[in-house]
LUMGU-245514 format. One line per 8 residues: their letters; for each residue x, y, z of C-alpha. Coordinates in steps of 0.25 Angstrom, whole numbers, plus 2048, in hexadecimal, padded with zeros to 3 digits. Layout:
<sites>
A> X/Y/Z; ...
</sites>
This chain:
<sites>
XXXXXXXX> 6F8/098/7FB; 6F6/08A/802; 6F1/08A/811; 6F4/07F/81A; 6E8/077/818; 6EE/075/808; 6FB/06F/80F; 6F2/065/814
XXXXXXXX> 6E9/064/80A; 6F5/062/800; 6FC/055/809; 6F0/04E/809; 6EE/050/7F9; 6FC/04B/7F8; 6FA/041/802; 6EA/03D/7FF
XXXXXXXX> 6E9/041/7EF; 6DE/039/7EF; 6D5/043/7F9; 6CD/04F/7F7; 6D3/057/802; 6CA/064/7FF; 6C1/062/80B; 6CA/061/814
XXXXXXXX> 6D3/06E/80D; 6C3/075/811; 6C4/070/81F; 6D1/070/823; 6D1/080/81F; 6C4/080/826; 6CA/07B/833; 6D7/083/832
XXXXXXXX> 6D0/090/82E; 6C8/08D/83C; 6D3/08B/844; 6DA/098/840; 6CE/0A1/840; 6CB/09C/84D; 6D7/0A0/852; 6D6/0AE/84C
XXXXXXXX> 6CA/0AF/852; 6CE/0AA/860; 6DA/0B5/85F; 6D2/0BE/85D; 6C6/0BB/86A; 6D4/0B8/873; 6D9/0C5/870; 6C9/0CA/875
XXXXXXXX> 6CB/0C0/881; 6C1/0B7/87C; 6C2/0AA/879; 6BA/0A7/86B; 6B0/09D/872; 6AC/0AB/87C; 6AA/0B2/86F; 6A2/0A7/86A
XXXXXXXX> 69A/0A6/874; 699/0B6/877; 695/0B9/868; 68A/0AE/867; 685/0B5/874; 687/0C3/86C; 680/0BD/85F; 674/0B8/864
XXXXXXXX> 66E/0C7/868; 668/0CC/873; 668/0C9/87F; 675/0C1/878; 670/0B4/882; 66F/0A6/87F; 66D/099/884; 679/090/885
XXXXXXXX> 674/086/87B; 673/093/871; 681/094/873; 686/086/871; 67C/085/862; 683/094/860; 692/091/863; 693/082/85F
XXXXXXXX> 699/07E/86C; 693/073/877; 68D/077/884; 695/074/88C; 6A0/07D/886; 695/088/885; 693/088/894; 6A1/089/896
XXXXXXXX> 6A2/094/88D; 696/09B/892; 69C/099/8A1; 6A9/09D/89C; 6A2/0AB/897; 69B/0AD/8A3; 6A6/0AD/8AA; 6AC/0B6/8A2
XXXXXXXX> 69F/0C1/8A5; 69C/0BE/896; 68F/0B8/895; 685/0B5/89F; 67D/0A7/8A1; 671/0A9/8A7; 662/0A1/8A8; 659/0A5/89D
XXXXXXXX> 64D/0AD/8A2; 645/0A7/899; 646/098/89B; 64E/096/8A9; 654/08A/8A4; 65D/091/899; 668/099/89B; 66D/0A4/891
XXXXXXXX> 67B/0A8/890; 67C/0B7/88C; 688/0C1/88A; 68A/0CC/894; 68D/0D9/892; 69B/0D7/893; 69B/0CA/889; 692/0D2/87F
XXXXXXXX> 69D/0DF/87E; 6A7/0D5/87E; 6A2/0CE/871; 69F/0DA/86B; 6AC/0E0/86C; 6B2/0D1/869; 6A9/0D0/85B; 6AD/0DA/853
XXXXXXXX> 6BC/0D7/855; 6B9/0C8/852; 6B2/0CD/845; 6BE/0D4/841; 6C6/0C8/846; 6BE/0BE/83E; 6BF/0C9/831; 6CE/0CA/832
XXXXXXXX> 6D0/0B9/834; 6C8/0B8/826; 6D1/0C2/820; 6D7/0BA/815; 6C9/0B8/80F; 6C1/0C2/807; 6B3/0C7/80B; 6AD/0BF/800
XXXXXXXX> 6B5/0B2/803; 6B2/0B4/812; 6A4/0B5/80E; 6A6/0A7/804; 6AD/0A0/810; 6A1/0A1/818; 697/0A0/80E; 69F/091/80D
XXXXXXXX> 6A0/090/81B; 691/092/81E; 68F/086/811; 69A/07C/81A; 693/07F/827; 684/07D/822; 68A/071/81C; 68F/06C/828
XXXXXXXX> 682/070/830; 684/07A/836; 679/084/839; 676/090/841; 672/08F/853; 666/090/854; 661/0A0/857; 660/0A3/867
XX> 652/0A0/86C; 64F/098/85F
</sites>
């Protein structure tokens, strides 16, 4: 069965005989398959009354263990996003009764964002959903060839450089 990248894939062979059109079968599947799990995902936290950014942010907060608090530049290296987006985020989730900002006790010129009560039942409740969510999106994939993908996954990333935030407090 063909998907809609072998249509492509197919005009540019009859087009372009003369190009290997492999890596861009890998990576036009790569971006596709992003776009449609991302919007199975995003269902999913709407349904919540989430947006996935808030669940983003809420779950690195919930990852990084007790007192689930960390500094805004631990965020951005957690969550790949800038600075100036983290703080709107982090305004965002305030306002929201979410997540508290607050000075750090131990050096008065950091300040540490930590989750409330309410933001940490909230993704705990949200997670376990998200899982089953994430599980049913991979569906058409076996357990081992789940496990192959991101095995192969992992290899690309490394590849590409990328490697893990740094620990909190490290």
């Amino acid at each position: 069965m063909n998907d809609a990248v072998d249509v492509f894939l197919d005009q540019w062979a009859r087009e372009r005989p003369d190009l290997d059109t492999a890596p861009m079968g890998v990576l036009g599947r790569l971006s596709r398959a992003s776009r449609l799990l991302s919007r199975g995902v995003g269902a999913y936290f709407s349904e919540q009354g989430l947006e996935s950014w808030e669940f983003d942010v809420l779950a690195t907060l919930r990852r990084a263990g007790h007192p689930r608090r960390l500094t805004p530049k631990e965020l951005v290296a957690m969550t790949m996003v800038g600075s100036a987006a983290m703080t709107h985020r982090v305004d965002r989730l305030v306002g929201r009764g979410l997540v508290t900002r607050e000075v750090d006790p131990g050096n008065r010129r950091r300040t540490l964002v930590g989750l409330t009560p309410e933001g940490l039942a909230l993704v705990d409740r949200v997670v376990e959903g998200h899982v089953a969510n994430q599980l049913r999106l991979l569906g058409g994939l076996e357990e081992g060839e789940r496990e192959q993908l991101a095995a192969l996954l992992r290899k690309l990333l490394l590849s590409l450089g990328d490697t893990p935030a740094e620990e909190p407090g490290g």
